[in-house]
C-alpha positions as CSV (number, residue, x, y, z in Angstrom):
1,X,32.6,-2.1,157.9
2,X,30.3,1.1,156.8
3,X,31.5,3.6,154.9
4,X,30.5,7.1,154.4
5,X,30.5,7.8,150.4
6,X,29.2,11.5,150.9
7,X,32.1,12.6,148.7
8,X,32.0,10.0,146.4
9,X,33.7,6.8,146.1
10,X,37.3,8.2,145.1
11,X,38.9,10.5,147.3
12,X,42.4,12.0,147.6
13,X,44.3,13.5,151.0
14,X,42.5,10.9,153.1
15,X,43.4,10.4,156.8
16,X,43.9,7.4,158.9
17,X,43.9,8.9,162.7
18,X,44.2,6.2,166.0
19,X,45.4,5.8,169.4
20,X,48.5,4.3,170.1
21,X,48.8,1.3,172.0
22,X,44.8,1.8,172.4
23,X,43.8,-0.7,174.9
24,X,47.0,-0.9,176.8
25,X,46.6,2.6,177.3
26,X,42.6,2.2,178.1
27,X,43.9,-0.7,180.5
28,X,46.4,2.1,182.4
29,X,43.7,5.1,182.4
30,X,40.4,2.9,183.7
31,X,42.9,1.1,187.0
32,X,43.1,-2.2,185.4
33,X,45.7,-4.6,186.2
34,X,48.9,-4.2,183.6
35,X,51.4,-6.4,185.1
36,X,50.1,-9.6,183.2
37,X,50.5,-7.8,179.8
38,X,53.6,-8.6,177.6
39,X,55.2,-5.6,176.3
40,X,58.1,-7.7,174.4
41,X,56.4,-7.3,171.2
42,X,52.7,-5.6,169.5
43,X,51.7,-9.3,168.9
44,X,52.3,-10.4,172.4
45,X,50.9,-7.2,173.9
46,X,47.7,-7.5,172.2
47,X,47.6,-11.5,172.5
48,X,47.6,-11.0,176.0
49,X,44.9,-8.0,176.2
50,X,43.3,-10.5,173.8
51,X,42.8,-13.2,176.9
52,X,42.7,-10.9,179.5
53,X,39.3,-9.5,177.9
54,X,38.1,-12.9,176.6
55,X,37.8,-14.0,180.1
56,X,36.3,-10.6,181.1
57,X,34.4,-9.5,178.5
58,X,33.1,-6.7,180.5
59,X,36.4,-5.1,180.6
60,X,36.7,-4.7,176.7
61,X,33.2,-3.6,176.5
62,X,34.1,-0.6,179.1
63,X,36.9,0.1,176.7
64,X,35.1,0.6,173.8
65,X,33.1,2.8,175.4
66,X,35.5,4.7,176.2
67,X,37.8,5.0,172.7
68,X,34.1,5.8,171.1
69,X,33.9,8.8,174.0
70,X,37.0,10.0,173.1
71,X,36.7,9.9,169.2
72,X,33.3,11.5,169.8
73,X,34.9,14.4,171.3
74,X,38.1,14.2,169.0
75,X,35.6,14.7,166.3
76,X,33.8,17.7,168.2
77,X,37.1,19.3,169.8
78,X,38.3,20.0,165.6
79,X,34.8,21.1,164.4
80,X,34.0,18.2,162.3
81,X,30.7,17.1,160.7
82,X,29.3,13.6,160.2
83,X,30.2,13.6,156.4
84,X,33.9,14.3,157.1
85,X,34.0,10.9,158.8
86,X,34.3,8.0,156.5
87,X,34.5,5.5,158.8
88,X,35.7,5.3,162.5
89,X,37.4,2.4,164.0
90,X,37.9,0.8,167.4
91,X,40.9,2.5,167.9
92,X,40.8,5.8,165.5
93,X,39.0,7.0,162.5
94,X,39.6,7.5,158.8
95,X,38.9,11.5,157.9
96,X,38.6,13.7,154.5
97,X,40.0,16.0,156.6
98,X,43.1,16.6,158.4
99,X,42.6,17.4,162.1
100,X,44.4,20.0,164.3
101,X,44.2,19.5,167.6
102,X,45.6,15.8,168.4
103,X,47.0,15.9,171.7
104,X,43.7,15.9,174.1
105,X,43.3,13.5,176.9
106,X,44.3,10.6,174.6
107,X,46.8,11.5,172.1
108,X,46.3,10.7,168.7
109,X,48.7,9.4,165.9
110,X,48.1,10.2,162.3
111,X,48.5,6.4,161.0
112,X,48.8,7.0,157.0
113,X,48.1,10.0,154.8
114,X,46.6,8.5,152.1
115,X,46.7,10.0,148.2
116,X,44.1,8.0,147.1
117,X,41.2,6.0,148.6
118,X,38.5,4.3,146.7
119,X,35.4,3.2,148.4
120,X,34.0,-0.6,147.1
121,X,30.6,0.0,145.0
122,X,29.5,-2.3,147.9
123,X,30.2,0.4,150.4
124,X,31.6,-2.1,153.0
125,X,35.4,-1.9,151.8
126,X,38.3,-0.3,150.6
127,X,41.6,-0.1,149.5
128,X,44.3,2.9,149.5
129,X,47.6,4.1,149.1
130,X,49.5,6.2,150.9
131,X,52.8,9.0,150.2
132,X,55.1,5.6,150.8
133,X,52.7,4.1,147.7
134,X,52.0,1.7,150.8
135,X,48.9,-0.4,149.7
136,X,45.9,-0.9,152.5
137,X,42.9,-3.1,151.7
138,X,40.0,-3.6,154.1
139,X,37.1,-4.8,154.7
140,X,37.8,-7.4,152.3
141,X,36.7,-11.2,153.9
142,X,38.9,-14.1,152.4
143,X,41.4,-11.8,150.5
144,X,44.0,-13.4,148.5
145,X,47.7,-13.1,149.7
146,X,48.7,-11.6,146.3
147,X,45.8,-9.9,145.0
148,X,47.0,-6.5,146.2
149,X,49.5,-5.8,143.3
150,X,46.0,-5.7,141.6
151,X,44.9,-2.9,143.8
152,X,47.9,-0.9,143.5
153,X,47.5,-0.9,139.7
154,X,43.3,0.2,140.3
155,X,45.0,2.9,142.4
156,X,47.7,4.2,139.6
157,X,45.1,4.4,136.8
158,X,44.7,7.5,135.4
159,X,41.0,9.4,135.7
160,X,41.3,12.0,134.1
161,X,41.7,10.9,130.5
162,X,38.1,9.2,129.8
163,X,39.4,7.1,127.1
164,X,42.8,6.1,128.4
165,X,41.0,5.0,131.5
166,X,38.5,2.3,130.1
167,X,41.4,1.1,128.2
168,X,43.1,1.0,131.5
169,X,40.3,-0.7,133.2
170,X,39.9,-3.1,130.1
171,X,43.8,-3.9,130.1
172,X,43.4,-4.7,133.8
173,X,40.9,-6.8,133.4
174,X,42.5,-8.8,130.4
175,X,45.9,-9.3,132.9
176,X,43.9,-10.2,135.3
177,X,41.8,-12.7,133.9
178,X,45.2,-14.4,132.0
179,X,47.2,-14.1,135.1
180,X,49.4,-17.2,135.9
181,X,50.5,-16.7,139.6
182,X,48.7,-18.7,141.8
183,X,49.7,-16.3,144.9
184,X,47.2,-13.5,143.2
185,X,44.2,-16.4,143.7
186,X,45.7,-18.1,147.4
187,X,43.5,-17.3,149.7
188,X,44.8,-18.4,153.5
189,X,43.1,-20.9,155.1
190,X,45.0,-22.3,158.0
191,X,48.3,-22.3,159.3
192,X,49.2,-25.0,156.9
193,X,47.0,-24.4,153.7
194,X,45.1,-22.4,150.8
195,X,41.6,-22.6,149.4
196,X,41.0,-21.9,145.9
197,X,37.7,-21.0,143.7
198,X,37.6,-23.6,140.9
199,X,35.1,-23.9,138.6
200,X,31.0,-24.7,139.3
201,X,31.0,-22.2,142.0
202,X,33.1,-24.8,144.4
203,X,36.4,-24.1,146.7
204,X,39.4,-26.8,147.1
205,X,41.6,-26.4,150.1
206,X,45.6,-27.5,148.9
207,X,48.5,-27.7,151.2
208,X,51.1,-24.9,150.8
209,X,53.9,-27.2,150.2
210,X,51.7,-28.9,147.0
211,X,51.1,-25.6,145.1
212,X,52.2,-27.5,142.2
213,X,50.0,-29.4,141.8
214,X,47.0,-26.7,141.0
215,X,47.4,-25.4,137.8
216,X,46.1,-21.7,137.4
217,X,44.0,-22.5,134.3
218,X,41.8,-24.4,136.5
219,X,40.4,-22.0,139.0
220,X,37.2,-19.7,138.5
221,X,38.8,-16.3,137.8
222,X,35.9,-14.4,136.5
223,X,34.7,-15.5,140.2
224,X,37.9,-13.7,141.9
225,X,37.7,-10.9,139.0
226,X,33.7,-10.1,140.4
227,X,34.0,-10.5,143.9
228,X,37.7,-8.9,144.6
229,X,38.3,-6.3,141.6
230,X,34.8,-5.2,139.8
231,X,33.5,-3.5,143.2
232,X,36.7,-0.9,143.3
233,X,35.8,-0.6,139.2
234,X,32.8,0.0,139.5
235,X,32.9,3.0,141.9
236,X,35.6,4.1,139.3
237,X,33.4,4.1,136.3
238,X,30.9,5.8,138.0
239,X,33.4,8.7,139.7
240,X,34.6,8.9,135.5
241,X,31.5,9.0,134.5
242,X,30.1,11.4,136.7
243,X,32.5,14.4,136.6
């Protein structure tokens, strides 16, 4: 994932715009077959676009031509520019700007309105949160099940108060770095199991039913503090520190 960072790395009134039921409806509009799709459920609608386009690949490929058409013109049709475009999707895009007309030949769905969005250092990821104080992280490879309490507190700091906020980034950092649930450092690996960073730069992989057996003290979290937190801080400390 790329993001756009021409208005910095924190933003506020963010929008997350896609299609609904994208490829089913691609499906429908380009004469493809529809009767094989199960429409019980999301999961099994998409598990069985999923197949059908595994064992055509051409047929996704024609699709995604198609959604990139459409956003293309989305874009055009409500006089936006390049920079208002942070990042677009395979079914939608995420815009600084809110968009008027949505209801061309694809309709579009505003997904989340978000209050706040910061932009990884990185420029590859993100996280968010939205009028619900929802929490979305992505772009994030190998993210812990419970790391995003983390990110909701990043998004709740104050940045207006220089001083108050780098005690508010030191104070996260401290909790962080002391924290005793093991859910904040799980990080899925199968079905059945977690891996852990431990120290010496190595991973273990534990079963889920012998979490007790790892004790917190033992894994590397400087390692989960740099590679899952200190990208979102940094873009903060430079927003601060820039204004």
């Amino acid at each position: 994932m790329k993001l756009n960072k021409s208005h910095g790395y924190v933003l506020t009134d963010v929008y997350d715009y896609d299609f609904a039921k994208c490829m089913y409806e691609m499906f429908k509009r380009l004469g493809y077959r529809i009767d094989d799709i199960d429409l019980s459920t999301k999961y099994n609608r998409n598990r069985s676009i999923g197949l059908i386009i595994r064992k055509y690949p051409e047929i996704g490929e024609r699709c995604r031509k198609f959604v990139s058409s459409a956003i293309s013109q989305y874009i055009m049709r409500n006089n936006l520019n390049e920079n208002d475009i942070i990042t677009t999707q395979f079914d939608g895009f995420i815009s600084t700007k809110e968009i008027k007309e949505i209801n061309l030949f694809m309709p579009l769905i505003i997904k989340s309105h978000f209050k706040k969005f910061i932009i990884s250092f990185t420029d590859n990821s993100f996280i968010a949160i939205n009028d619900n104080d929802e929490i979305t992280a992505k772009g994030i490879s190998l993210k812990p099940e419970g790391i995003e309490k983390y990110y909701k507190k990043i998004l709740n700091i104050n940045l207006y108060n220089k001083k108050g906020f780098f005690n508010s980034i030191e104070k996260l950092k401290n909790e962080f770095l002391s924290d005793e649930d093991i859910n904040v450092f799980a990080i899925s690996h199968d079905e059945d199991s977690y891996k852990f960073y431990v120290d010496y730069n190595d991973t273990v992989i534990i079963k889920k039913n012998s979490l007790k057996f790892i004790k917190v003290d033992n894994l590397d979290r400087d390692r989960y503090f740099k590679k899952y937190i200190h990208p979102f801080v940094q873009s903060m400390i430079y927003h601060v520190l820039k204004k």
